[in-house]
C-alpha positions as CSV (number, residue, x, y, z in Angstrom):
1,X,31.4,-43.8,8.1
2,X,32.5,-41.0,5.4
3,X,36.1,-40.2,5.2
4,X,36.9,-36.3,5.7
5,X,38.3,-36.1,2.1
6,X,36.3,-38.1,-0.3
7,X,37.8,-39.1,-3.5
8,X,37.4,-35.8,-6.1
9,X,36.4,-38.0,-9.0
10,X,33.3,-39.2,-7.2
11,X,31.8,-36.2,-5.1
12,X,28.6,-34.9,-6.9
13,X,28.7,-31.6,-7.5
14,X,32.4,-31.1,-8.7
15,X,33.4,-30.2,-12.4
16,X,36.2,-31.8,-14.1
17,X,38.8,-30.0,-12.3
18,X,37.6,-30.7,-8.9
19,X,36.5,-27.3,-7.9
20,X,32.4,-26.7,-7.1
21,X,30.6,-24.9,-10.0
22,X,29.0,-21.1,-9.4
23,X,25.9,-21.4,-7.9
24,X,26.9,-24.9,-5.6
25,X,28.0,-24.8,-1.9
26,X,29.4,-27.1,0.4
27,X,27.1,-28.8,3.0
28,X,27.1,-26.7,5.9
29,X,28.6,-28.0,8.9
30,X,26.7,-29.7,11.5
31,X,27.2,-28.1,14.4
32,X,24.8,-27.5,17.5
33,X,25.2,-24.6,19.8
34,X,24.3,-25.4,23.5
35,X,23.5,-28.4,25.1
36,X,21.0,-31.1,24.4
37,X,19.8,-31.2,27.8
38,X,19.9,-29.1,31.1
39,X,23.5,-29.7,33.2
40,X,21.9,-30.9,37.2
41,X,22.7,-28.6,40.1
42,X,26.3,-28.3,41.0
43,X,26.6,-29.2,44.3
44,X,28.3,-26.5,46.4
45,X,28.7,-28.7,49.6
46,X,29.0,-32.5,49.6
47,X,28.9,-33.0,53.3
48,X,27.3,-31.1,55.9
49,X,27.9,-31.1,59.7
50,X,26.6,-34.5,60.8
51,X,29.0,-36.5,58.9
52,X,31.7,-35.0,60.1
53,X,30.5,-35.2,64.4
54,X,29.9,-38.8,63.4
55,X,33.3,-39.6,62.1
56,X,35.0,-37.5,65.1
57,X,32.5,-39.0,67.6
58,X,33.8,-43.0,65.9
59,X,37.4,-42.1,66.3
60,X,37.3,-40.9,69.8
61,X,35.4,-43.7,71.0
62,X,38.2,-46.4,69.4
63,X,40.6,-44.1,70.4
64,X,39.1,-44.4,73.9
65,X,39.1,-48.2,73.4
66,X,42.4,-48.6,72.3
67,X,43.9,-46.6,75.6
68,X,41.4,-48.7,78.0
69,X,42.7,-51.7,76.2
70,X,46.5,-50.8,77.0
71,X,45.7,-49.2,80.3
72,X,44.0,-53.0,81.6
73,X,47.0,-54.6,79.9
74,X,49.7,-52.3,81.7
C-alpha cells in the first residue's frame, strides 16, 4: 500500500525543490462515476395480504384455546 504523501526526495518526476517541472502532471485520480453493476429492484411491499390473515387467523385460534382452556377449568 502507497502512503498519501510519499517521501519528496524519491517521487519521480520532482526537481530539486520538490515542485513538478513544466510539462509534468500529477496522476489523475482514480475515480469511477456510476456503479459497477445494476442496484436489484427495491421492493415496495414486503408482505402482502396472506401473511397477514394467517397471522390474525393463528392468534385467534390460540386466543380461542386459551379462553376454552380457562372456561373448562372455571
Amino acid at each position: 500500500m502507497t502512503t498519501p504523501d510519499p517521501d519528496p526526495d524519491r517521487t519521480p518526476a520532482l526537481d530539486e525543490h520538490g515542485a513538478l517541472p513544466g510539462g509534468d502532471t500529477p496522476p489523475a485520480e482514480g475515480g469511477i462515476s456510476g456503479i459497477s453493476h445494476p442496484e436489484p429492484v427495491e421492493v415496495r411491499r414486503a408482505w402482502g395480504p396472506w401473511p397477514a390473515v394467517v397471522i390474525v387467523l393463528l392468534a385467534l385460534a390460540v386466543s380461542a384455546m386459551l379462553v376454552g382452556m380457562i372456561v373448562v377449568l372455571a
